[in-house]
N, C-alpha and C positions, 0 to 999 in steps of 0.2 A: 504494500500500500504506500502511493507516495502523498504526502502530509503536503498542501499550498495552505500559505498564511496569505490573510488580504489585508491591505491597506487601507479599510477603511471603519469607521466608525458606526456605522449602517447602513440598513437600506430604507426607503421608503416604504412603507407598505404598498402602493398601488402601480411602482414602477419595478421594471426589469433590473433583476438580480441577474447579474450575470460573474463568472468567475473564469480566468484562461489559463493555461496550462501549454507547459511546451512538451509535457511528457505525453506519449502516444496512449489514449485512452479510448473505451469505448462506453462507460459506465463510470457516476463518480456514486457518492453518498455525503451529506452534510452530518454529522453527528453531534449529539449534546454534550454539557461539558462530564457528562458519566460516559463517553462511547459509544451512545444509540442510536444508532441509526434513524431521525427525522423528517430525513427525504434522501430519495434515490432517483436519478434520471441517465437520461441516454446522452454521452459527448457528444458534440458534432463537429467535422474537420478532418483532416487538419487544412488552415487558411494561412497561406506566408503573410507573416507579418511585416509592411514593407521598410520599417524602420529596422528591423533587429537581423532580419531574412530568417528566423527562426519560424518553424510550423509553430501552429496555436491551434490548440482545440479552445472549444468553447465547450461552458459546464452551466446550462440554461436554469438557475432552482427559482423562477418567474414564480410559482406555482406555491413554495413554500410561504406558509401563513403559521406566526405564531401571536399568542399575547402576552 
């Protein structure tokens, strides 16, 4: 399993969560801060990034809703 940290503080509730990865994936999982898995979805990519030339997947959790 490879671990990405994000840079940021959060997300909105009503906008796109998106997260990228250079590792080649087909499936991520968000997990709680016990390891639970709270949402699961399908990567999609890889898209060259035209700054870095690096492949990106993207990791879509749009979908994921907490309170």
């Amino acid at each position: 399993m490879t671990s990405i940290s994000l840079n940021s503080i959060g997300y909105l509730p009503s906008r796109n969560k998106r997260a990228f990865t250079n590792q080649p994936c087909s499936t991520f999982s968000i997990l709680d801060p016990a390891g639970a898995a709270v949402f699961s979805g399908v990567a999609t990519g890889p898209v060259k990034d035209i700054d870095t030339g690096h492949d990106l997947w993207t990791l879509d959790f749009t979908d994921l809703q907490t309170s």
